[in-house]
Biopython code that builds the backbone (N, CA, C, O; Angstrom):
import numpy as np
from Bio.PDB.StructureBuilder import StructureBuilder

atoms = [
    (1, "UNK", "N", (0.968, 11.293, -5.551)),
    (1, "UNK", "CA", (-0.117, 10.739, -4.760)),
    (1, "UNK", "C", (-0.665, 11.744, -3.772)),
    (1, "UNK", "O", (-1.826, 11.742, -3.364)),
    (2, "UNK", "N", (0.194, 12.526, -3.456)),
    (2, "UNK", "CA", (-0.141, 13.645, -2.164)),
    (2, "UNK", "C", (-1.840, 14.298, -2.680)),
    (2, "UNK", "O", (-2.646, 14.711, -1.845)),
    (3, "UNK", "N", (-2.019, 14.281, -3.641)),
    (3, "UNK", "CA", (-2.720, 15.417, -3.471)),
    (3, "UNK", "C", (-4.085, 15.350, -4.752)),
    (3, "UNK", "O", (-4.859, 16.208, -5.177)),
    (4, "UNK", "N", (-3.785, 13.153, -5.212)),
    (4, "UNK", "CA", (-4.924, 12.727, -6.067)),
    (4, "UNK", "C", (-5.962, 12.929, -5.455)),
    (4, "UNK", "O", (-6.791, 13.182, -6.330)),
    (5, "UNK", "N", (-6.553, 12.987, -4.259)),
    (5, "UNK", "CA", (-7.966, 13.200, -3.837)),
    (5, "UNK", "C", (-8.354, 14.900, -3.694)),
    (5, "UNK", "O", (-9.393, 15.400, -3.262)),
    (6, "UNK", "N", (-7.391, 15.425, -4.105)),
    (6, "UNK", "CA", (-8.187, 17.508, -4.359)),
    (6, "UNK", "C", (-8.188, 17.875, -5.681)),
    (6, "UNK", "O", (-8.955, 18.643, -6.262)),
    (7, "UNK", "N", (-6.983, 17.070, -6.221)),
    (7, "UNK", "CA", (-6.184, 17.554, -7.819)),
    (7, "UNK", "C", (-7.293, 16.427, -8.991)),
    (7, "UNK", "O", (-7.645, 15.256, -8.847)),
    (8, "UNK", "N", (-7.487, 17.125, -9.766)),
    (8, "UNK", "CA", (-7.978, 16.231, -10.718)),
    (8, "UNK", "C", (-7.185, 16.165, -11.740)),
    (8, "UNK", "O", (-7.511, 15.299, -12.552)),
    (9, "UNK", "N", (-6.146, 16.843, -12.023)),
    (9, "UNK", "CA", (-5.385, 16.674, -12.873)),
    (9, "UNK", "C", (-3.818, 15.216, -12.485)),
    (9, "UNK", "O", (-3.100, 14.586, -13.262)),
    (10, "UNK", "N", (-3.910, 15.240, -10.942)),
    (10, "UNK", "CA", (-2.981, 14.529, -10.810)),
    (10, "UNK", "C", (-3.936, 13.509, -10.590)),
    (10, "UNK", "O", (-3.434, 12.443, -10.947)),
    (11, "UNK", "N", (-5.473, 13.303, -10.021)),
    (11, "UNK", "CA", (-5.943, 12.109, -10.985)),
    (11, "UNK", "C", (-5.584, 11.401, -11.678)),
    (11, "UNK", "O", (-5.054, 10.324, -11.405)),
    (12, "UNK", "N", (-5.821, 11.909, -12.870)),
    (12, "UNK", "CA", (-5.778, 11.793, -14.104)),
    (12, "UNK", "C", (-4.379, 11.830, -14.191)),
    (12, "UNK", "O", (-4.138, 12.190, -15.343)),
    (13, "UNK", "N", (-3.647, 11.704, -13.768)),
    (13, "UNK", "CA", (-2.308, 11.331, -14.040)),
    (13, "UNK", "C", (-2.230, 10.240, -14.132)),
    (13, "UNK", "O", (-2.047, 9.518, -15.112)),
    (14, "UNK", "N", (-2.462, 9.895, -12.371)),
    (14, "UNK", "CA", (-2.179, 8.236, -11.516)),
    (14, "UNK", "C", (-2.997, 7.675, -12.421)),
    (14, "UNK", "O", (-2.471, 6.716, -12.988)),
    (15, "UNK", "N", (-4.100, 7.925, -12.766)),
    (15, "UNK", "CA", (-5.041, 7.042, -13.988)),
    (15, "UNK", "C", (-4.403, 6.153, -14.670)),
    (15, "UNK", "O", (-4.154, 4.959, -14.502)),
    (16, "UNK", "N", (-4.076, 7.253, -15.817)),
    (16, "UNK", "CA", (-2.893, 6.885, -16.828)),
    (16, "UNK", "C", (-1.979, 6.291, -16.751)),
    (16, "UNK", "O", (-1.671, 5.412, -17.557)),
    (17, "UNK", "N", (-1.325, 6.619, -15.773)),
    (17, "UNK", "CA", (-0.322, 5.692, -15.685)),
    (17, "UNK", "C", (-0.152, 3.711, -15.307)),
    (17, "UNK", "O", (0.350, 2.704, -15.807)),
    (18, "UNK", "N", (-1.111, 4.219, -13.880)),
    (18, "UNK", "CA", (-1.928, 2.575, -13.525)),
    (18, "UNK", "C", (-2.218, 1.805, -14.927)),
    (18, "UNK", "O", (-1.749, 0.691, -15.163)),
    (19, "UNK", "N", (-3.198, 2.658, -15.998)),
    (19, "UNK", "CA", (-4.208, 1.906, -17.184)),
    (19, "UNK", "C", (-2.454, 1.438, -17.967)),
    (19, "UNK", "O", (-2.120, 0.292, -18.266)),
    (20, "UNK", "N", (-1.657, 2.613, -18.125)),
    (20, "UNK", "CA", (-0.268, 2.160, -18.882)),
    (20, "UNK", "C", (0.363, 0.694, -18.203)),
    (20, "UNK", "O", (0.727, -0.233, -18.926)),
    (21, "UNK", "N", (0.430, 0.641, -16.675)),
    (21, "UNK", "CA", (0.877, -0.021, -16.268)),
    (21, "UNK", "C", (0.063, -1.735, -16.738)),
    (21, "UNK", "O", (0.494, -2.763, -17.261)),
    (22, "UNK", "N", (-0.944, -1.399, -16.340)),
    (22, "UNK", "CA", (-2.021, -2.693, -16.599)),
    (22, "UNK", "C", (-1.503, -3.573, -17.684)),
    (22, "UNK", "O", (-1.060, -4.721, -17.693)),
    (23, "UNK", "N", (-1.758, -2.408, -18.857)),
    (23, "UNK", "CA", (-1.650, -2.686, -20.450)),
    (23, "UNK", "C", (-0.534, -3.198, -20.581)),
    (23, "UNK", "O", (-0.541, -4.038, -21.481)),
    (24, "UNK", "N", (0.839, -3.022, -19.882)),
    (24, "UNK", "CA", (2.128, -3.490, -20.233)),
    (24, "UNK", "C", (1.939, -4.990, -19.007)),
    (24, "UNK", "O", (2.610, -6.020, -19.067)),
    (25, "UNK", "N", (1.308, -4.811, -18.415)),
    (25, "UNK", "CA", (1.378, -6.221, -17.645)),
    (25, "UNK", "C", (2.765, -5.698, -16.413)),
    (25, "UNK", "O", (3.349, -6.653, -15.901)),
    (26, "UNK", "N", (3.106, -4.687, -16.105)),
    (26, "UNK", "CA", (3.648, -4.191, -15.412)),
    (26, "UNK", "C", (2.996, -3.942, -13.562)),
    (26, "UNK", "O", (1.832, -3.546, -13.616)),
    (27, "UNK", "N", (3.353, -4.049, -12.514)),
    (27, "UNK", "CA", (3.133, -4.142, -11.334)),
    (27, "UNK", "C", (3.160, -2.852, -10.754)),
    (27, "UNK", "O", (4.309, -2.554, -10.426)),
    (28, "UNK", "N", (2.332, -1.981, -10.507)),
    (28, "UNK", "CA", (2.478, -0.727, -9.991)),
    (28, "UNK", "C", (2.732, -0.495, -8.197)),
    (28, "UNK", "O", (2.368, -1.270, -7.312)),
    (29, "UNK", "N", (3.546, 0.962, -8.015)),
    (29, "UNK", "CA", (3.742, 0.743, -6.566)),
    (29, "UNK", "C", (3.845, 2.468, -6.129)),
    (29, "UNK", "O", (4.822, 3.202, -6.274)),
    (30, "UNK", "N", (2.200, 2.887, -5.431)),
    (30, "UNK", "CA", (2.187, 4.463, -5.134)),
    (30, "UNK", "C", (3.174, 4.202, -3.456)),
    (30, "UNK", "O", (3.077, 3.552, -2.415)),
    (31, "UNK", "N", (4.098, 5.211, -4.120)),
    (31, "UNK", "CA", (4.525, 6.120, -3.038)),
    (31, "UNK", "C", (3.700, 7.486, -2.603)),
    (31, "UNK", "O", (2.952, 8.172, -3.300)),
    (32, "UNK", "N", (4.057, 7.643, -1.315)),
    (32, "UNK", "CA", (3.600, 8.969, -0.573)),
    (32, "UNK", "C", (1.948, 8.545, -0.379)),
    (32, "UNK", "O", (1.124, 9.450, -0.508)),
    (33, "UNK", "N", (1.527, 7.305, -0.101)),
    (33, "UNK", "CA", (0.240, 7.433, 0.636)),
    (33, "UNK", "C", (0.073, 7.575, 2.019)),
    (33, "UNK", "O", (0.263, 6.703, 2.867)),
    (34, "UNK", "N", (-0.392, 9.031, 2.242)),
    (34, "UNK", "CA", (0.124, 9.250, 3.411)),
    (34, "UNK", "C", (-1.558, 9.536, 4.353)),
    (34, "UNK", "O", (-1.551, 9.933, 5.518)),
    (35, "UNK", "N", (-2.474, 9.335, 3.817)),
    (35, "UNK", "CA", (-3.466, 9.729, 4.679)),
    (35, "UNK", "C", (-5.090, 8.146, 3.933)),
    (35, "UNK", "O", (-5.436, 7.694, 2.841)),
    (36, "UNK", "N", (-5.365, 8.015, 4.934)),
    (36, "UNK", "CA", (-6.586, 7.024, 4.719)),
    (36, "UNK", "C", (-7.666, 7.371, 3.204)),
    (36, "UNK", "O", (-8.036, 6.469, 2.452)),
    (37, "UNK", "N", (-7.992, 8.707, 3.029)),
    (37, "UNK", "CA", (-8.499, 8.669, 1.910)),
    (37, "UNK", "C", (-7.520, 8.210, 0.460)),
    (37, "UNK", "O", (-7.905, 7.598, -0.536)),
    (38, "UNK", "N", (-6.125, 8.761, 0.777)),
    (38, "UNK", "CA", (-5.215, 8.936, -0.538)),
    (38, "UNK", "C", (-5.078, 7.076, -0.915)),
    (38, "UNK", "O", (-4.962, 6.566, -2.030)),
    (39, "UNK", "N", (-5.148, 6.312, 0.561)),
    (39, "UNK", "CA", (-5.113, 4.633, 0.399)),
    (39, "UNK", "C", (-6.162, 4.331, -0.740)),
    (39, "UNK", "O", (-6.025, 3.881, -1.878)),
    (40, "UNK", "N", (-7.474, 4.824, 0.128)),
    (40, "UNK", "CA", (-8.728, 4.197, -0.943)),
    (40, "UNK", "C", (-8.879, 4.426, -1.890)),
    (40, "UNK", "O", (-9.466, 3.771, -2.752)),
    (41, "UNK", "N", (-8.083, 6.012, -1.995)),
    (41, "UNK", "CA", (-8.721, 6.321, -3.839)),
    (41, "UNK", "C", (-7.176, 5.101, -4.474)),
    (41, "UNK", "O", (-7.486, 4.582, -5.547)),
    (42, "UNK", "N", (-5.935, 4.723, -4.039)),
    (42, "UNK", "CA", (-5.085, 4.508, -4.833)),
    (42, "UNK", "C", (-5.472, 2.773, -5.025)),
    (42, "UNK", "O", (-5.064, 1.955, -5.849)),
    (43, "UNK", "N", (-6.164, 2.681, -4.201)),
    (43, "UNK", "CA", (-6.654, 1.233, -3.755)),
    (43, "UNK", "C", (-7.993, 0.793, -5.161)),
    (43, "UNK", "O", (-8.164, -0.406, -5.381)),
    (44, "UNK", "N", (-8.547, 1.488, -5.713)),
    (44, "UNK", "CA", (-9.738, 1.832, -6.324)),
    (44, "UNK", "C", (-9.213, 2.598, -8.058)),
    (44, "UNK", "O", (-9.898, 3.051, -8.975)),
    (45, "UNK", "N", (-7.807, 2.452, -7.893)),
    (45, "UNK", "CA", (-7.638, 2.900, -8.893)),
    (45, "UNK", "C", (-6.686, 1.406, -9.757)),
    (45, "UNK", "O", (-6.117, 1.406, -10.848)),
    (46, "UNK", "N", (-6.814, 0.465, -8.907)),
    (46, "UNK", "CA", (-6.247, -0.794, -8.879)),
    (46, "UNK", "C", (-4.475, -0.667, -9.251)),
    (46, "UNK", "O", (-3.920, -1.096, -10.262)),
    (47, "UNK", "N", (-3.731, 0.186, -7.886)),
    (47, "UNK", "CA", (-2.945, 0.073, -8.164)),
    (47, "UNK", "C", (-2.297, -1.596, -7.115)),
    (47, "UNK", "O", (-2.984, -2.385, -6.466)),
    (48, "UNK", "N", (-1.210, -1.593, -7.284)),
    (48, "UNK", "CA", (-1.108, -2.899, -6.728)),
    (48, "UNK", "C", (-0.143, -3.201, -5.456)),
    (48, "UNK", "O", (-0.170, -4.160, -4.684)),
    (49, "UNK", "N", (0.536, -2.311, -5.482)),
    (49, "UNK", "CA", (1.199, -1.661, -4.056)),
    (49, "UNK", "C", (1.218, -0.282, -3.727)),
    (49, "UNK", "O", (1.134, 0.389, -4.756)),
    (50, "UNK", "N", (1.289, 0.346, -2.788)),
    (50, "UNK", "CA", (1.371, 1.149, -1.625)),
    (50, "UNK", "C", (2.212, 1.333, -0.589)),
    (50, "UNK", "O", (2.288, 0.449, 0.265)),
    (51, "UNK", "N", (3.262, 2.929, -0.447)),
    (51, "UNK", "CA", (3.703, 2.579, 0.783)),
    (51, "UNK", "C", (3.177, 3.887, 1.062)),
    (51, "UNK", "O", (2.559, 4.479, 0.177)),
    (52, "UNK", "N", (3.429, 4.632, 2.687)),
    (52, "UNK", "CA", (3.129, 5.375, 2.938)),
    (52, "UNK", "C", (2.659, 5.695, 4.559)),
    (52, "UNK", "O", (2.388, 4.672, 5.189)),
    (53, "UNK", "N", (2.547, 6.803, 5.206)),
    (53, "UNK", "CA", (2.213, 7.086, 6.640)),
    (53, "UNK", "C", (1.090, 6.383, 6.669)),
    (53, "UNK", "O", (0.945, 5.712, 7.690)),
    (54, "UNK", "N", (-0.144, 6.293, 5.503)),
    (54, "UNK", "CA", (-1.282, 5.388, 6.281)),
    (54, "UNK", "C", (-1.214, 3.912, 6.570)),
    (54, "UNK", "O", (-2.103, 3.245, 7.100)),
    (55, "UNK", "N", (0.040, 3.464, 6.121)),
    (55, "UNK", "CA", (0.532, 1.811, 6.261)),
    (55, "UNK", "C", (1.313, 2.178, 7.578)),
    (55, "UNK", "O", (1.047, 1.421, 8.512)),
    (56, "UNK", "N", (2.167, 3.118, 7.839)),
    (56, "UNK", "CA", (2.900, 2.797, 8.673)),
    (56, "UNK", "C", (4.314, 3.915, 8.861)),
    (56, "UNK", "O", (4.573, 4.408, 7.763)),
    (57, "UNK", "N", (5.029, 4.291, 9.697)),
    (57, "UNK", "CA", (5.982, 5.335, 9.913)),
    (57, "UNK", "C", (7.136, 4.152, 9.685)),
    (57, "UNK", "O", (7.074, 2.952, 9.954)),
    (58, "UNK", "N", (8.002, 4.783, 9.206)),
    (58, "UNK", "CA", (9.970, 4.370, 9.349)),
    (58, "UNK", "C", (9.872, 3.671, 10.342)),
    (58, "UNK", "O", (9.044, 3.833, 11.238)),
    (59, "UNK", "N", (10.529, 3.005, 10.296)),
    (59, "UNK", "CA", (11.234, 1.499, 11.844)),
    (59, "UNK", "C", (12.931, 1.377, 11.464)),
    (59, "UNK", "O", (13.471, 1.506, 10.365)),
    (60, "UNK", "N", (13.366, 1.164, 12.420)),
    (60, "UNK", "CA", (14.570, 1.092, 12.503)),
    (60, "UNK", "C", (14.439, -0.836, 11.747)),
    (60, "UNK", "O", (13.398, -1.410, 12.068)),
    (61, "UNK", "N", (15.362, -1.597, 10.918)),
    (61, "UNK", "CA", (14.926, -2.675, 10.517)),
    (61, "UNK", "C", (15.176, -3.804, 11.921)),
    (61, "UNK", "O", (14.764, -4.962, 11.850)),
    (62, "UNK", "N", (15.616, -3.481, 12.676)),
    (62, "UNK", "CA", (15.668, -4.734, 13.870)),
    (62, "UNK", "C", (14.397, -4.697, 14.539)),
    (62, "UNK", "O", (13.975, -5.751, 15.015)),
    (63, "UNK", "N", (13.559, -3.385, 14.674)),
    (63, "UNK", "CA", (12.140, -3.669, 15.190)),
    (63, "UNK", "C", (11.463, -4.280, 14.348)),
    (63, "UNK", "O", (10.920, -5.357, 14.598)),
    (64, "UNK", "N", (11.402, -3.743, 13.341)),
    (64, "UNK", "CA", (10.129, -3.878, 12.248)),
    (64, "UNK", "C", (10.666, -5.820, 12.068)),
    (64, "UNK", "O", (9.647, -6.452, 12.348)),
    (65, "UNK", "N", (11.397, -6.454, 11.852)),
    (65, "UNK", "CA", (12.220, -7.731, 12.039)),
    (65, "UNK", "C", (11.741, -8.643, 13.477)),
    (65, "UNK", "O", (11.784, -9.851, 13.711)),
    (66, "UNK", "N", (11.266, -7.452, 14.309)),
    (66, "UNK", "CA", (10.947, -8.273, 15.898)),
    (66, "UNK", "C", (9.324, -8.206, 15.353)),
    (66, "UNK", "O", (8.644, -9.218, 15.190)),
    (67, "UNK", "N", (9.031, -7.360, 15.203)),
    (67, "UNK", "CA", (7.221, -7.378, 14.840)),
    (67, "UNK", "C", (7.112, -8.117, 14.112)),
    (67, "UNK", "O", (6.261, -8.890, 14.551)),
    (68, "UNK", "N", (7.543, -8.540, 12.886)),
    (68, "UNK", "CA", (7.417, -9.501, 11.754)),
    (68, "UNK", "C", (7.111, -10.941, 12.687)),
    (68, "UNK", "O", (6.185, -11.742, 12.819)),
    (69, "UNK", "N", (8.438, -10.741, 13.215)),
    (69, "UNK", "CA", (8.535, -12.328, 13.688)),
    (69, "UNK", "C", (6.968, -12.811, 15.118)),
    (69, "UNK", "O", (6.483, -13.881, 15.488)),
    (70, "UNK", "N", (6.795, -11.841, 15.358)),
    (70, "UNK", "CA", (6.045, -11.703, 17.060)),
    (70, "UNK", "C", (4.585, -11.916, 16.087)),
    (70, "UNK", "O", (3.875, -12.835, 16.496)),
    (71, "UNK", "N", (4.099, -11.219, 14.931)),
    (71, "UNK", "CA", (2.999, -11.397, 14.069)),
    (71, "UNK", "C", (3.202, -12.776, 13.662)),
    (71, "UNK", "O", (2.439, -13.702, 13.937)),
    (72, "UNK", "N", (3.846, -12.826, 13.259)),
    (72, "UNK", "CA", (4.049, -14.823, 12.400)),
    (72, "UNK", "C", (3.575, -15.633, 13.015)),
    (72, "UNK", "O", (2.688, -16.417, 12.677)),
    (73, "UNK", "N", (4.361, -15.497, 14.445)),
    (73, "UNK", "CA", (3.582, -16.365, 15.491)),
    (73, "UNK", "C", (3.060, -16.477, 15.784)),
    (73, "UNK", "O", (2.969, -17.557, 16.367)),
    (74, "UNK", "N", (1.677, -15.322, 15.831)),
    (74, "UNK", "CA", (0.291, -15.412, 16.385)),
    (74, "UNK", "C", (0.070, -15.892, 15.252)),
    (74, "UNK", "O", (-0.073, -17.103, 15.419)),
    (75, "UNK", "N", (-0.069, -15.571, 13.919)),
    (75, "UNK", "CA", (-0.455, -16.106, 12.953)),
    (75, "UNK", "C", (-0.101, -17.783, 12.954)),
    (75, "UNK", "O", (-1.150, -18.411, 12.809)),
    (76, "UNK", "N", (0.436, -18.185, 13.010)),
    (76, "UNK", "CA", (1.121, -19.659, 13.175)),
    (76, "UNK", "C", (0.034, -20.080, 14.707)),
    (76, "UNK", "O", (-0.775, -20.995, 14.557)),
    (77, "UNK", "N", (0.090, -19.510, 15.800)),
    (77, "UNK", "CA", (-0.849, -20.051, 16.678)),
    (77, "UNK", "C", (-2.342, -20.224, 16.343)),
    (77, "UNK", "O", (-2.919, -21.287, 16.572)),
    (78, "UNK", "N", (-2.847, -19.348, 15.892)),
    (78, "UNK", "CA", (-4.218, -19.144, 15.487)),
    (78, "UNK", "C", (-4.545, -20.210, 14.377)),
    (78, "UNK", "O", (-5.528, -20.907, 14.627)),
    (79, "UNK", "N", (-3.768, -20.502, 12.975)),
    (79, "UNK", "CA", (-3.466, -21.542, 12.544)),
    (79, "UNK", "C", (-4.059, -22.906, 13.038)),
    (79, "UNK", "O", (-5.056, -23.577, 12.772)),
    (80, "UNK", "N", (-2.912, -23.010, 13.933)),
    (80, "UNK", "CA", (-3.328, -24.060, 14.642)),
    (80, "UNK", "C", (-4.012, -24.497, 15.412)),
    (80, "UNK", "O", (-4.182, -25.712, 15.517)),
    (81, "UNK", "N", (-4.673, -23.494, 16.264)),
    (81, "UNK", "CA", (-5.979, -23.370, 16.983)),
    (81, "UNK", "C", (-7.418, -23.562, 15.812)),
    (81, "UNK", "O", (-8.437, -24.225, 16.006)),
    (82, "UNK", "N", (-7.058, -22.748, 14.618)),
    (82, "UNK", "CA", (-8.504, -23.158, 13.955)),
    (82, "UNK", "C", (-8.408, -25.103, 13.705)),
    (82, "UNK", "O", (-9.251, -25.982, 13.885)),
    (83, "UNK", "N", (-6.989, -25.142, 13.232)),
    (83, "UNK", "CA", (-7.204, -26.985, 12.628)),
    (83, "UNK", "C", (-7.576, -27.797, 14.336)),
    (83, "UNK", "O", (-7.784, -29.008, 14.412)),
]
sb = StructureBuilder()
sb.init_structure("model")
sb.init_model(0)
sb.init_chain("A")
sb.init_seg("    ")
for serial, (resi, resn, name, xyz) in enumerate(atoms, 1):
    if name == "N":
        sb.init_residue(resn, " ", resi, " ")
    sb.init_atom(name, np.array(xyz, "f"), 0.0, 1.0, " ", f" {name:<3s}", serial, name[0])
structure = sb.get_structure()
């Protein structure tokens, strides 16, 4: 993934592989998206997950576990503020 938006050959890799993935009914998942363009092109190439620095850096799992929960809840408030 590093380097589908300069390389056209690794393009044309991720291509292939995504179209392989499709065809088998298989769920694809780019590692190393690490910058905002490398998201959109992998985003546009309909892959179907993503991880990477433009989602987000390492968390120790008890933070990333406190954010989860602290997001839910606004989500759950807002919820209930629209009904």
């Amino acid at each position: 993934m590093r380097d589908i938006v300069t390389n056209e050959n690794s393009l044309a890799t991720v291509e292939a592989v995504v179209g392989l993935a499709k065809a088998m009914r298989i769920e694809s998942v780019a590692e190393y998206v690490e910058t905002h363009k490398i998201a959109v092109a992998v985003r546009s190439l309909g892959v179907d997950y993503a991880q990477g620095y433009a989602y987000g850096r390492p968390e120790p799992l008890d933070k990333l576990l406190k954010q989860l929960d602290v997001e839910e809840s606004r989500r759950q408030r807002m919820l209930f503020l629209e009904t």
